[in-house]
PDB file of N, CA, C and O in Angstrom:
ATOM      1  N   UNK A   1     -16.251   2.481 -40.280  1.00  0.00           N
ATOM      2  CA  UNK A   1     -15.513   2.219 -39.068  1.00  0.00           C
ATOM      3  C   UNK A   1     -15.537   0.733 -38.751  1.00  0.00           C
ATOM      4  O   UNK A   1     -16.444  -0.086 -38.896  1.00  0.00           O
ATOM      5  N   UNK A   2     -14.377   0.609 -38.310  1.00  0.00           N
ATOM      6  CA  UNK A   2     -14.161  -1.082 -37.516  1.00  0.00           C
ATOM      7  C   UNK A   2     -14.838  -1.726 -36.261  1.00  0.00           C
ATOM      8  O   UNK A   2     -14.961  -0.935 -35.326  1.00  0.00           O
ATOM      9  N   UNK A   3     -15.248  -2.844 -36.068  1.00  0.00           N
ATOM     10  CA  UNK A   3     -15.614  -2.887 -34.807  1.00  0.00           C
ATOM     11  C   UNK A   3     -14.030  -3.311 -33.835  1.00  0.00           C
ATOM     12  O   UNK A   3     -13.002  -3.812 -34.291  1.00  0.00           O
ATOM     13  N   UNK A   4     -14.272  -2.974 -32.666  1.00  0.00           N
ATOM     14  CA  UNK A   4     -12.989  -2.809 -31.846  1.00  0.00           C
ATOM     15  C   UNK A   4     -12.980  -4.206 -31.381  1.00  0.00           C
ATOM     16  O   UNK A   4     -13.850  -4.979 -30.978  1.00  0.00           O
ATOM     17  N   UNK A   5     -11.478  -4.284 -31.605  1.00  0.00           N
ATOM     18  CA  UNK A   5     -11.575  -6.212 -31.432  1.00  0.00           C
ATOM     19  C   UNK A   5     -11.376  -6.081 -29.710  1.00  0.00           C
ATOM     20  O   UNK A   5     -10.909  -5.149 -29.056  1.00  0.00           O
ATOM     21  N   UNK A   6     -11.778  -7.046 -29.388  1.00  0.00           N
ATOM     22  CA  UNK A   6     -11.736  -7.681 -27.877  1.00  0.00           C
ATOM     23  C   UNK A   6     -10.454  -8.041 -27.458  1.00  0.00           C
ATOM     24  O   UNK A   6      -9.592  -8.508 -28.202  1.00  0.00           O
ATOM     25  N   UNK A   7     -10.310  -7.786 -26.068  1.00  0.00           N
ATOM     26  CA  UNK A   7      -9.330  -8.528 -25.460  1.00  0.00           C
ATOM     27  C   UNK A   7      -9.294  -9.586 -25.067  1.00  0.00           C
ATOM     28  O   UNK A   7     -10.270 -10.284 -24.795  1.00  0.00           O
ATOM     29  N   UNK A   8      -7.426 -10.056 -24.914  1.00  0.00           N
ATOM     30  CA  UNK A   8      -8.359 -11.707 -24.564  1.00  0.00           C
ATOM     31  C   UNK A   8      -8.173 -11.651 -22.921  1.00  0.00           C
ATOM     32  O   UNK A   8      -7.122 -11.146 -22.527  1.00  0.00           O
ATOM     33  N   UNK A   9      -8.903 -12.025 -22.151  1.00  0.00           N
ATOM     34  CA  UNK A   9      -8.292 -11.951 -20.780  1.00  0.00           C
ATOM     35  C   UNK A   9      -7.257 -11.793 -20.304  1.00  0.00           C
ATOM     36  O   UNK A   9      -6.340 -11.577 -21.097  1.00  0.00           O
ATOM     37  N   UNK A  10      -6.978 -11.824 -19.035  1.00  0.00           N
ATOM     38  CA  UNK A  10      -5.475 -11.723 -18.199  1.00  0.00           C
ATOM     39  C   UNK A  10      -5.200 -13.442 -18.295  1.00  0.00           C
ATOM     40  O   UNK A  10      -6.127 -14.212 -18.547  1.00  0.00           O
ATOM     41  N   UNK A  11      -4.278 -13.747 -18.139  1.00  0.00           N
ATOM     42  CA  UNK A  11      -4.338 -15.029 -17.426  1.00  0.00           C
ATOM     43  C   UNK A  11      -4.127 -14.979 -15.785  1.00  0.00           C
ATOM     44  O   UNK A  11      -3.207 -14.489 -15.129  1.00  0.00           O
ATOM     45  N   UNK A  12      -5.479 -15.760 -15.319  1.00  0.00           N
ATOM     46  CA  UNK A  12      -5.069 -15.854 -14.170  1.00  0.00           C
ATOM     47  C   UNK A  12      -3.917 -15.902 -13.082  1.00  0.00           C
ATOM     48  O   UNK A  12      -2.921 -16.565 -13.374  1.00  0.00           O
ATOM     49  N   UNK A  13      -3.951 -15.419 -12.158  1.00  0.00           N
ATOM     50  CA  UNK A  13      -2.897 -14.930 -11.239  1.00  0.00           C
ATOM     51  C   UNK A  13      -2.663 -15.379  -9.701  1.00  0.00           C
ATOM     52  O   UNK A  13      -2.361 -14.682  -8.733  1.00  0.00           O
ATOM     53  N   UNK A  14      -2.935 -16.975  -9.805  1.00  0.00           N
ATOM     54  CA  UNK A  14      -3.098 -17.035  -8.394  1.00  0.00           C
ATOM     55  C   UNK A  14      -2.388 -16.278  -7.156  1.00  0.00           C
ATOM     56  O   UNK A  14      -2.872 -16.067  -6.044  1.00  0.00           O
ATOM     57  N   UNK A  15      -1.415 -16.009  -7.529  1.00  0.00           N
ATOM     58  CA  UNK A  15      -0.640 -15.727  -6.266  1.00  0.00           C
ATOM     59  C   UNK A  15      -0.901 -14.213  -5.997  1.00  0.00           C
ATOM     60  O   UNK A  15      -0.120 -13.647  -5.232  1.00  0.00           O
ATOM     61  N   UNK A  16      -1.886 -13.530  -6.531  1.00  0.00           N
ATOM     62  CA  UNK A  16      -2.060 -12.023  -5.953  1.00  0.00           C
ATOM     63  C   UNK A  16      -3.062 -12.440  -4.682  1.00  0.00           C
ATOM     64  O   UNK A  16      -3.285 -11.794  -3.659  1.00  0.00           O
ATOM     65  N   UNK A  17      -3.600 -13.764  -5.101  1.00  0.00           N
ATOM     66  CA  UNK A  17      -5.113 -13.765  -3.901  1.00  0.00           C
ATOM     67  C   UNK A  17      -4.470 -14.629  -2.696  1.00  0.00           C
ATOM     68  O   UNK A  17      -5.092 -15.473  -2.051  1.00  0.00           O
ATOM     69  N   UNK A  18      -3.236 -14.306  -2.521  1.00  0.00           N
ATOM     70  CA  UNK A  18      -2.486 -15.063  -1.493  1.00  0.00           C
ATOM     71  C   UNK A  18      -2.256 -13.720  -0.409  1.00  0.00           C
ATOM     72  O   UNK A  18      -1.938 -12.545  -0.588  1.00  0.00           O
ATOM     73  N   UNK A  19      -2.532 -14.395   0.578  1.00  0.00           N
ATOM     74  CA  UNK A  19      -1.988 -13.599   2.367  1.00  0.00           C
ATOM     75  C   UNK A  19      -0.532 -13.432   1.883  1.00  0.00           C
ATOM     76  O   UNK A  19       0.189 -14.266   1.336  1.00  0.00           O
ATOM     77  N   UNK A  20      -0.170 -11.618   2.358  1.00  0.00           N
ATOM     78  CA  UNK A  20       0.978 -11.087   2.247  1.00  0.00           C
ATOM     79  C   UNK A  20       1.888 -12.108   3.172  1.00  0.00           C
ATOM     80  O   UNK A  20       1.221 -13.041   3.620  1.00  0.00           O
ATOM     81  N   UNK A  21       3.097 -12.114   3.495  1.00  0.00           N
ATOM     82  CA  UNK A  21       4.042 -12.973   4.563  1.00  0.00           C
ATOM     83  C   UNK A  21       4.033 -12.457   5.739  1.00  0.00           C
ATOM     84  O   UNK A  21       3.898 -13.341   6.584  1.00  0.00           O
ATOM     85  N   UNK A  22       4.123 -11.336   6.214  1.00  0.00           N
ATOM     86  CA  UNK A  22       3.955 -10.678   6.728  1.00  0.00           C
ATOM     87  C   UNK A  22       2.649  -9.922   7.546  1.00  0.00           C
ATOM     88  O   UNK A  22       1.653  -9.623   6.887  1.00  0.00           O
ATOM     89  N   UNK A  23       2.700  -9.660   8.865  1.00  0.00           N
ATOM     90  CA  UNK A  23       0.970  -9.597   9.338  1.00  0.00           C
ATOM     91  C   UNK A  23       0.009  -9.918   8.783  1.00  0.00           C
ATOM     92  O   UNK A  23      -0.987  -9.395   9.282  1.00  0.00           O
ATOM     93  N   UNK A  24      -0.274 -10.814   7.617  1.00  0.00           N
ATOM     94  CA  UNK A  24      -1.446 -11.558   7.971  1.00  0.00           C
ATOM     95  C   UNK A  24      -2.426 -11.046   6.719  1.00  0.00           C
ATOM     96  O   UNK A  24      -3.007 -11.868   6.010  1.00  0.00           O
ATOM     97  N   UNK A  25      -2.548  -9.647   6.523  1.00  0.00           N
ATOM     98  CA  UNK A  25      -3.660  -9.218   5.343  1.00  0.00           C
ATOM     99  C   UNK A  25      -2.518  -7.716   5.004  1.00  0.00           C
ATOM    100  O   UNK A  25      -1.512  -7.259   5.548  1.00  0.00           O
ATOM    101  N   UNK A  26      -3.377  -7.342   3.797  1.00  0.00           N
ATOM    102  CA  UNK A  26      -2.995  -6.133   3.438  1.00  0.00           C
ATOM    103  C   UNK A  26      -3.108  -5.014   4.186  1.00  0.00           C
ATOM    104  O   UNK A  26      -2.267  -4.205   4.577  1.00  0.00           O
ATOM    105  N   UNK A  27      -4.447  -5.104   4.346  1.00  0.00           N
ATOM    106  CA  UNK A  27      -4.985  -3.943   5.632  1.00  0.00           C
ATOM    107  C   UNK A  27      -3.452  -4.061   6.869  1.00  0.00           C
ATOM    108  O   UNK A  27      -2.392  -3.456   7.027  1.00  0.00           O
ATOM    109  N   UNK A  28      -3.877  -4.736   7.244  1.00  0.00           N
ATOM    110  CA  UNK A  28      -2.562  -4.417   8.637  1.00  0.00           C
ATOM    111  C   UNK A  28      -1.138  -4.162   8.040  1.00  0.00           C
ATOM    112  O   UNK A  28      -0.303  -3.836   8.884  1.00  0.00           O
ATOM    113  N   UNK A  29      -0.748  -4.240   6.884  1.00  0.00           N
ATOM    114  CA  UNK A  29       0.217  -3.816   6.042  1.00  0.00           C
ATOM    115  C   UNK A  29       0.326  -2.112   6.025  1.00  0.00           C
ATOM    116  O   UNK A  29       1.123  -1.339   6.558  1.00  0.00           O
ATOM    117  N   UNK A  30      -0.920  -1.896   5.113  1.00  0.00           N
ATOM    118  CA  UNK A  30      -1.422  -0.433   5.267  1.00  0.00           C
ATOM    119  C   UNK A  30      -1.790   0.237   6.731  1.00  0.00           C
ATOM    120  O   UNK A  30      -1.693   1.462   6.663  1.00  0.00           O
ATOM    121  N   UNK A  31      -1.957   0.038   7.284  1.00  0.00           N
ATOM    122  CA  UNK A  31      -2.062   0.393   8.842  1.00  0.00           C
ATOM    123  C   UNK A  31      -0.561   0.757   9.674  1.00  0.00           C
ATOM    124  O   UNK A  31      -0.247   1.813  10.224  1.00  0.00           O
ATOM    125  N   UNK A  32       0.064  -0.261   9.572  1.00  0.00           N
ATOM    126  CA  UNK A  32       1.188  -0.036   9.811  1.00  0.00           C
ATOM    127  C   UNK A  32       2.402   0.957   9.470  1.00  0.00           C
ATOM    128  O   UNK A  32       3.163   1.369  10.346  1.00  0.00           O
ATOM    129  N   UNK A  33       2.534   1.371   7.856  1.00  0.00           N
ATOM    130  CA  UNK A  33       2.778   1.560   6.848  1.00  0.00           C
ATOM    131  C   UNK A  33       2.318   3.010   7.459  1.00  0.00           C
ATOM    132  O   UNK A  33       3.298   3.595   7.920  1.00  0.00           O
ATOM    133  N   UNK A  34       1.002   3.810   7.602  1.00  0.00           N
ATOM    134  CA  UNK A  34       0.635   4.860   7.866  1.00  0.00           C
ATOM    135  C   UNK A  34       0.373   5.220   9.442  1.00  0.00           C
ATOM    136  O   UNK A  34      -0.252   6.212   9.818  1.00  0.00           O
ATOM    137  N   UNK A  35       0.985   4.199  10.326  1.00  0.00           N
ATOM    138  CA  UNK A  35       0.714   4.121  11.592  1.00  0.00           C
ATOM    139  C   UNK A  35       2.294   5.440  11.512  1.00  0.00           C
ATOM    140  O   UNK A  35       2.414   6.624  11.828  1.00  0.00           O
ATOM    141  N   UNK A  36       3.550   4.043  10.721  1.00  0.00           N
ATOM    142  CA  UNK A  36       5.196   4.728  10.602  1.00  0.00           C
ATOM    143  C   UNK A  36       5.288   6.548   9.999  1.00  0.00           C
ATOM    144  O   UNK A  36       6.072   7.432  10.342  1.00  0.00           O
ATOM    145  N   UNK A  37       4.270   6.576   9.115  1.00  0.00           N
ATOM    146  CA  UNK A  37       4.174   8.362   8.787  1.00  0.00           C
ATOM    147  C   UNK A  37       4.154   9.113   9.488  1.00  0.00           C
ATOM    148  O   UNK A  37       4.883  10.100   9.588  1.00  0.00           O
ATOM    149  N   UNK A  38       2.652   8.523  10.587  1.00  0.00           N
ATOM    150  CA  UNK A  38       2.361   9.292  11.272  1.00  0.00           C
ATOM    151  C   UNK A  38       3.598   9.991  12.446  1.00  0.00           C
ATOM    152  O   UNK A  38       3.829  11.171  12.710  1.00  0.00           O
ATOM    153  N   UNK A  39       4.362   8.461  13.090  1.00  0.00           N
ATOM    154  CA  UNK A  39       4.761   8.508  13.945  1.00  0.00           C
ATOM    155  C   UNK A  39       6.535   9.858  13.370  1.00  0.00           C
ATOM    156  O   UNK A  39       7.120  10.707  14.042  1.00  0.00           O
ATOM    157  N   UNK A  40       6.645   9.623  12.653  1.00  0.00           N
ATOM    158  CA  UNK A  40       7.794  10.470  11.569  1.00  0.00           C
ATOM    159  C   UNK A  40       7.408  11.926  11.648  1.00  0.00           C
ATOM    160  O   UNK A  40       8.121  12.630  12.364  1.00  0.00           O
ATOM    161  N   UNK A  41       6.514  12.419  11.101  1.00  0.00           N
ATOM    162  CA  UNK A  41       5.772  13.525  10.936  1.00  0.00           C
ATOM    163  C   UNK A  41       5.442  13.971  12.584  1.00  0.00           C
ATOM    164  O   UNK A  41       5.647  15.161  12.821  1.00  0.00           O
ATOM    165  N   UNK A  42       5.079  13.345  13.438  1.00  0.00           N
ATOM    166  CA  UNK A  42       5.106  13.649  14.440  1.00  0.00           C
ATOM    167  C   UNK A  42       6.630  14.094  15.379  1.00  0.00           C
ATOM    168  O   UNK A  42       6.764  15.100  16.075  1.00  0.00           O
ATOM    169  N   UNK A  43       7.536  13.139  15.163  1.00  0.00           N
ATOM    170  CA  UNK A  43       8.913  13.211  15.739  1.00  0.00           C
ATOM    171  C   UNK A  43       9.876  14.585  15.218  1.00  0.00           C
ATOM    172  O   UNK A  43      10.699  15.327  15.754  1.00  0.00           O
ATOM    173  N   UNK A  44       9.309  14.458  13.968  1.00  0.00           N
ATOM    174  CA  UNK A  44       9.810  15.432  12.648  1.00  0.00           C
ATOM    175  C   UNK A  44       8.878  17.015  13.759  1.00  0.00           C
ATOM    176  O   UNK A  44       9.589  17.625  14.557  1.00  0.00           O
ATOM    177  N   UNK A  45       8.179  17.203  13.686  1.00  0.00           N
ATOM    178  CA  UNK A  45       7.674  18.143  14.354  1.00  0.00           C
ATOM    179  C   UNK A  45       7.825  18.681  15.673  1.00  0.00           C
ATOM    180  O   UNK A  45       7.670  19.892  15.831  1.00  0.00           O
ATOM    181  N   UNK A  46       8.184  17.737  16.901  1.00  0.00           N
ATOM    182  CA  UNK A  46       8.809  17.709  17.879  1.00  0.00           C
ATOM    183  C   UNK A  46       9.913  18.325  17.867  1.00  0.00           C
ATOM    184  O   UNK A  46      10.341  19.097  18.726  1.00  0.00           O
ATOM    185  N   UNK A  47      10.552  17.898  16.589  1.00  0.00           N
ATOM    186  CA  UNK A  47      12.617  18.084  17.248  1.00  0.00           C
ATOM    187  C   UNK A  47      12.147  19.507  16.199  1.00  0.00           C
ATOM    188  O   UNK A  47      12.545  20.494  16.818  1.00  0.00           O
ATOM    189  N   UNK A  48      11.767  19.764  15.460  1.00  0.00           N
ATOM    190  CA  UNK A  48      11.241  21.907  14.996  1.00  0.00           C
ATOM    191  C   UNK A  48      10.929  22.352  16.062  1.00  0.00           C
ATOM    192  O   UNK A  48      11.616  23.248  16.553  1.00  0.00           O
ATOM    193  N   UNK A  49       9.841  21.869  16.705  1.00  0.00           N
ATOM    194  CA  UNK A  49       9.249  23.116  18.099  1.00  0.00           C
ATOM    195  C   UNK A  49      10.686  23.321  18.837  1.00  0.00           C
ATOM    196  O   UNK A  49      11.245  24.376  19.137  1.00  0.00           O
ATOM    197  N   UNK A  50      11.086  22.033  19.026  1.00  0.00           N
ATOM    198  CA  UNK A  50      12.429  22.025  20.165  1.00  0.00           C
ATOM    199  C   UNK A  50      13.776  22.681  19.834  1.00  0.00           C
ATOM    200  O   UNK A  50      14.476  23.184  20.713  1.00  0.00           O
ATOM    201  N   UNK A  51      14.205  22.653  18.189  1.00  0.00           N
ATOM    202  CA  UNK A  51      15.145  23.564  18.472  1.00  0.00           C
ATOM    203  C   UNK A  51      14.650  24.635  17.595  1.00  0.00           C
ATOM    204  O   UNK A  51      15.605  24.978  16.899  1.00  0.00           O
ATOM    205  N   UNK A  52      13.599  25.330  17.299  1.00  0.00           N
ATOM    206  CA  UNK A  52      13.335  26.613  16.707  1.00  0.00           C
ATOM    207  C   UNK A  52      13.428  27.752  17.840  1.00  0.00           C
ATOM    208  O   UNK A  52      13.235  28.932  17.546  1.00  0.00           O
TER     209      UNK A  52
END
């Protein structure tokens, strides 16, 4: 058997370790993002009770 050759690294990526444009970090991205589900799923459920 062979030994398994190595990879060679990524090349670095500065711009992933950059602040989104937008609010500020990822987190408040994701927050937001699942704040909008919630609020959907909720409305979405409202207008069923209301005309079932």
């Amino acid at each position: 058997m062979s030994e398994p050759v190595p990879e060679k690294p990524a090349p670095a990526r500065p711009e992933l370790d950059e602040t989104p444009p937008l609010l500020g970090s990822w987190r408040n991205i994701y927050v937001v993002v699942l704040g909008n589900l919630a609020l959907l799923v909720l409305i979405f459920w409202l207008l069923t009770r209301a005309f079932n």
